[in-house]
N, C-alpha and C positions, 0 to 999 in steps of 0.2 A: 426571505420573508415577505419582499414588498409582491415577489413574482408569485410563491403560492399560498401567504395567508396561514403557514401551520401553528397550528396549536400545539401549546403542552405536551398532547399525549403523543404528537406526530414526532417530537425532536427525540431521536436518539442518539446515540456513544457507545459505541465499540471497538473494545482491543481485546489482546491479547496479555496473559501472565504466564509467568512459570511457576510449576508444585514440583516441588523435587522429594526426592525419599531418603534426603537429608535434610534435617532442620536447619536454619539458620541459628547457631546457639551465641553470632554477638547480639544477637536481640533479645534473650534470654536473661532474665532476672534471677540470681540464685542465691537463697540465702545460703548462708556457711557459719559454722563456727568462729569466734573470734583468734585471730592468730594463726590461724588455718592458710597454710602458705598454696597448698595445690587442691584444686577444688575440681572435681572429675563430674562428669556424666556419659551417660552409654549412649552414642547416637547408631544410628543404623551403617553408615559406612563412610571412607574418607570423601569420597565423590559420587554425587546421585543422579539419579535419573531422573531427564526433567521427562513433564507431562504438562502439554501445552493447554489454556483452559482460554477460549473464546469468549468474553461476558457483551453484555450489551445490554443497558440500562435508557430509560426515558425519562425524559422533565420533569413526568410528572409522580416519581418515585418508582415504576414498577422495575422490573426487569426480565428478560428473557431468557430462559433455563438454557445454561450454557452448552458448550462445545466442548469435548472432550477429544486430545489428539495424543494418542499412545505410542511409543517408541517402539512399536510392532507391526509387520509386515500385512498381518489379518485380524481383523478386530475382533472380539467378540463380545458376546452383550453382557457377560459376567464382571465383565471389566468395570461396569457401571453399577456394578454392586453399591447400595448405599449412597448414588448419587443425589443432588436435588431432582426430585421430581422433574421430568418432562426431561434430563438432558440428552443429548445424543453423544455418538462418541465415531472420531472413526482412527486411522491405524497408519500410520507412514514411519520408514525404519529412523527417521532423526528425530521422531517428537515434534520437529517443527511446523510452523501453518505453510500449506503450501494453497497453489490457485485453486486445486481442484480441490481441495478439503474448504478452502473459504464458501464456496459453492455452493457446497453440503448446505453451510450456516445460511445461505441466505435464503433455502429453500427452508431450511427450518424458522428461521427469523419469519419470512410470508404467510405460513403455516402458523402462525402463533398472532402474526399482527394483523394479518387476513389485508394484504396493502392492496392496490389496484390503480390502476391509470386512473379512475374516475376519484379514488381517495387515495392519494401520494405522499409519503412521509420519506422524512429525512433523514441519515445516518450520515454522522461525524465521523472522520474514521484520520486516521494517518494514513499517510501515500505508501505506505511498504509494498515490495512488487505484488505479493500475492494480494494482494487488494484492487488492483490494476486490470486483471486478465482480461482478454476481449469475450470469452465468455461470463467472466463475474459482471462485466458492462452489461451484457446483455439478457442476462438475468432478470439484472434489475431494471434496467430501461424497460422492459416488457410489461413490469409488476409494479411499476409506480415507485420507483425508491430513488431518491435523488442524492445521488452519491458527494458529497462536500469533502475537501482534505483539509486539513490544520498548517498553515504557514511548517517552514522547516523549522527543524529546532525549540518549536513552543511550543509541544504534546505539553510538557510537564508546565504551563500555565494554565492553555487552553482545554486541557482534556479534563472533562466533570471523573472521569474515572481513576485518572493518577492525582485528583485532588483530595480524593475523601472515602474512599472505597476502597480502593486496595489495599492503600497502608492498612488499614482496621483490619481487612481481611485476610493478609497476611500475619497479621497479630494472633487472630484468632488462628488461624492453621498451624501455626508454630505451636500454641497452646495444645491442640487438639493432638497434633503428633507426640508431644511430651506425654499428655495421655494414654495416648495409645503405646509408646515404650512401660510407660509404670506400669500397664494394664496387659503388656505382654512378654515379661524377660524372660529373655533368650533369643528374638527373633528380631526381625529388622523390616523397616517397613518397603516395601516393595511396589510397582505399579497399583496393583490387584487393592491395595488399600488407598490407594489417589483419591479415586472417587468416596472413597467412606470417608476421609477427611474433610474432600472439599463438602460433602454432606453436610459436617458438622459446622463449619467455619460461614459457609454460604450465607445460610439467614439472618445470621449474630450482623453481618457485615453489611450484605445487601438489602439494607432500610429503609424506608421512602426519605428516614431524614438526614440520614445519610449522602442518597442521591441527589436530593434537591437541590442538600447545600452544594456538591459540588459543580452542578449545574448556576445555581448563585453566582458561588466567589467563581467561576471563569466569565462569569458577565454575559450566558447565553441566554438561559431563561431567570428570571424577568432580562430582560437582554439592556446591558449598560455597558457602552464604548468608551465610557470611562474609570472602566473600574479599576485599573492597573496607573498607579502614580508615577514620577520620573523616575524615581530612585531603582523601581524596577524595570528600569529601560538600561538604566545605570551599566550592566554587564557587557552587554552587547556594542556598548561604543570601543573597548582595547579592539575587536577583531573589525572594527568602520576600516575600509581604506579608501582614499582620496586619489580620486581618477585625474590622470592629469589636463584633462578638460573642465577639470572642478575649480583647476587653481584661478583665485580672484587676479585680477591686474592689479599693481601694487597702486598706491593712492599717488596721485601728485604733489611732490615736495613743495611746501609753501616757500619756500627760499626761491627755488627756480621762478613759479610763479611773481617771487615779489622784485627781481633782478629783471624779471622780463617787462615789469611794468613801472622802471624810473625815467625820470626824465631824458626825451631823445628816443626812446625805443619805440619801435615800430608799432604804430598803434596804442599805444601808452602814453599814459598821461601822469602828471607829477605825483606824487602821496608824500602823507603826511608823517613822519620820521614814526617809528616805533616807540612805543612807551616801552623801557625797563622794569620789570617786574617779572614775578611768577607765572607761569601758562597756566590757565584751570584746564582739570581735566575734563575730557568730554566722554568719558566712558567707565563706567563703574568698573572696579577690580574685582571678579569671583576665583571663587576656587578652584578651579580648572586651569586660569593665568597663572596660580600660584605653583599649584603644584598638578599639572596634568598627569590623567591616569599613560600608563606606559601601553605605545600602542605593540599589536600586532606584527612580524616583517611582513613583506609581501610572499601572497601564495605563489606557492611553484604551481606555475600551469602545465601539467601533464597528462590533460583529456581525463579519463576516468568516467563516473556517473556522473550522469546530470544535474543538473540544481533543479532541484524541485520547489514549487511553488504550491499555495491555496488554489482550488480550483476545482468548476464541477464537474466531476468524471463524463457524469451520465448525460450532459450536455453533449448536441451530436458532433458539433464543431471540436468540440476536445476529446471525443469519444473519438473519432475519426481520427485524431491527430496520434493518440496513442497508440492506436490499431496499427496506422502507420508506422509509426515507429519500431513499436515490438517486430514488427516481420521485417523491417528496414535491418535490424540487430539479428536478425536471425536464431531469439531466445530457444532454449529449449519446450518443447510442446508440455513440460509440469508449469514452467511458466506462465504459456499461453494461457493454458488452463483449458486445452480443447478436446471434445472427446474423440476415442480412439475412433478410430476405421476399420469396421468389417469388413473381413475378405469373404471374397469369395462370390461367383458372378450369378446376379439375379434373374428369374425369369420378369421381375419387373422394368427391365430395362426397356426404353423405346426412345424414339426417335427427341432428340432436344434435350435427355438426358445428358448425366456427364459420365464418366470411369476414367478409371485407370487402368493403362494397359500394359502389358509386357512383351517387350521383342528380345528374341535369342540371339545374338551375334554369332562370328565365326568364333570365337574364342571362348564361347560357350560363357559368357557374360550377358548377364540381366540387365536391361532397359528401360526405367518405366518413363513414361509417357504419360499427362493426360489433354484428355480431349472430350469434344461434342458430337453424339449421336447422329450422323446427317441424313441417314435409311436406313432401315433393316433389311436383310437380304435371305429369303427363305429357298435353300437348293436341295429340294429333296426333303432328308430329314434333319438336315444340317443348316443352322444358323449361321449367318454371318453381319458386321456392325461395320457399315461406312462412318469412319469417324474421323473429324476433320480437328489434327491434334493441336496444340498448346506450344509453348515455348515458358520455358521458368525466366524468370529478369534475371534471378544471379544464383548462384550455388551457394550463398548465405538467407534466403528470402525462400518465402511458399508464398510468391506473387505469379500469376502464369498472365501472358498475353498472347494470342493469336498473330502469328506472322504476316508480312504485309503478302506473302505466294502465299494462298493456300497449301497445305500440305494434307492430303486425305489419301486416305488407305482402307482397305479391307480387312476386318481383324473377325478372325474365328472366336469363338464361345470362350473354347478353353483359356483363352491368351486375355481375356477380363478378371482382372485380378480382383477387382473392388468397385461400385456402383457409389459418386460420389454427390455429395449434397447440392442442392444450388447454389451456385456461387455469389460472392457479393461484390459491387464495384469498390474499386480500390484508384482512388487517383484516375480515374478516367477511364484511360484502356483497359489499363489493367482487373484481375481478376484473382481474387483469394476463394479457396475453399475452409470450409469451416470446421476442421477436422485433422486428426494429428497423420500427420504424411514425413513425420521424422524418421522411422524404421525406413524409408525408403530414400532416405536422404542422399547418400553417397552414389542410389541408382538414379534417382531424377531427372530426368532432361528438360 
């Protein structure tokens, strides 16, 4: 706030829910007859199909017409039958958010907020990977969106959206699918009806006053750092653990002290006998000395994910740091969130370019290779490409650096597999292309 001054309508909050095509019926009120020992209703099936819904709300009550992500391989636009107005929708075989679907939202989120470097707003968001991608980075870096995460573990304090908005809105959706069974027996509700529901449930739910307040009670807009008392600190001390560099040195025992200083002792001087009596206390008793809550054991440290922390994405220093990381871990390119690589060799190619090459071994095994343009070589009618290749860091990374020998060769037309993007510096020497080069992974050199 102090760095860019946003307003109201700049702070936004976005997550992610689940619509399934089953109701939840323990949140279900049902009257019955009295005495009535089994009380039945028809729902659509034992286990349902979720349908992921993207929302994303501002301070100042509006909202941005959601994200729609269907448990199907190709999307199509029928699927948004009966949606709210303006949502889009797109199609992945788990329902769930991936990088390359987050994307989607943030071109539609720009599209709708109309952001820019020159007027920059802020999205609150949790750290989940697909939120992460070095392309979702740089999206938004470019559009003015200043990416902030939520401490771990305290979405469900700090998030305006799990405060005051979903619960309602899942209420209503519950409601609306009841309807929809009384208003259709025999059938069951299916994808195809998602969007008519979340139609119905959307605007009951998403209400300026609604959002405000949960923007309020987390303390962001009007913004108050005190608005959470101890008692709600209270949980989080059973999992505190005490480092052993934490431990105090214990106090000096007044006995020792008062033996070191009677008469004869070194440096000491006579005193005057102790009075008999009670000690007063010098420290009040609470209820923590009484009866402390029970802690924690210690974690087993077995590597795993990282700890995640608050912090701003779209800052370059942590922007950079991630980027590192991801390709350090060698994620999968849905991860990344990068777009795919056209094959197939360009007459645009020239001199200072990059590609990717292909060499045929004795064993009839594929090679790829990439490298830099260093001349063009015209023989006749036949092209040829001095290119002075690359080296990968490791067989987990899509990091490439140039070797300390040059290594340059003459590669024919045909043997260009793919014309590849400018690269960006990575760590110094090194060299990442911006583009998914996983299909070639097991050939890479």
């Amino acid at each position: 706030m102090k760095r860019y001054k946003f307003a109201a309508a700049d702070i936004h909050n976005l997550d992610e829910t689940g619509c399934k095509t089953v109701k939840e019926m323990a949140k279900v009120k049902v009257i019955a007859p009295k005495q009535e020992r089994q009380v039945g209703r028809v729902t659509s099936a034992e286990r349902g199909t979720l349908v992921t819904l993207l929302c994303c709300v501002n301070a100042c009550g509006n909202s941005i017409p959601p994200l729609f992500v269907f448990p199907r391989v190709n999307f199509k636009k029928h699927m948004l039958r009966g949606a709210p107005p303006g949502s889009v929708g797109v199609a992945h075989p788990s329902g769930w958010m991936t990088g390359e679907n987050f994307v989607v939202f943030l071109h539609h989120f720009i599209k709708n907020v109309r952001c820019s470097k020159d007027h920059p707003v802020l999205i609150i968001m949790d750290n989940h990977d697909s939120h992460t991608t070095i392309n979702a980075l740089n999206v938004a870096k470019e559009n003015g969106i200043v990416l902030l995460t939520f401490p771990p573990h305290c979405s469900h304090k700090l998030q305006p959206l799990d405060r005051s908005v979903f619960g309602p809105f899942k209420h209503y959706y519950t409601q609306a699918a009841n309807a929809y069974m009384n208003n259709h027996p025999g059938s069951t509700i299916n994808i195809h009806a998602i969007a008519e529901l979340v139609g119905k449930a959307y605007p009951i739910a998403f209400t300026p006053r609604n959002i405000t307040a949960g923007f309020k009670v987390s303390g962001i807009v009007p913004f108050d750092s005190n608005i959470f008392n101890d008692e709600e600190f209270a949980p989080s001390s059973v999992t505190d653990h005490e480092d052993a560099g934490d431990v105090q040195p214990a106090a000096p025992d007044d006995r020792d002290d008062a033996s070191d200083l009677r008469p004869g002792s070194s440096g000491g001087r006579p005193t005057a006998p102790a009075e008999v009596g009670p000690t007063p206390s010098t420290s009040a008793v609470t209820i923590d000395a009484v009866s402390p809550l029970p802690k924690a054991p210690p974690r087993k440290t077995t590597g795993g994910r990282k700890k995640g922390k608050t912090q701003i994405l779209t800052d370059t220093p942590v922007k950079q740091a991630i980027e590192a990381d991801i390709f350090k871990r060698g994620s999968k390119t849905e991860d990344l969130g990068l777009p795919k690589l056209t094959l197939g060799h360009s007459e645009r190619l020239k001199k200072d370019d990059f590609a990717l090459v292909r060499f045929q071994t004795e064993k009839n095994r594929e090679i790829h290779y990439t490298g830099e343009v260093q001349e063009i070589i015209i023989v006749e009618d036949d092209v040829e490409y001095e290119i002075m290749f690359m080296r990968r860091s490791s067989k987990r990374s899509y990091i490439f650096n140039f070797p300390i020998i040059d290594d340059v060769s003459d590669i024919e037309a045909k043997d260009i597999v793919a014309v590849l993007p400018e690269p960006v510096e990575q760590g110094g020497r090194y060299l990442r292309f911006q583009v998914d080069l996983s299909p070639f992974n097991k050939s890479l050199a």
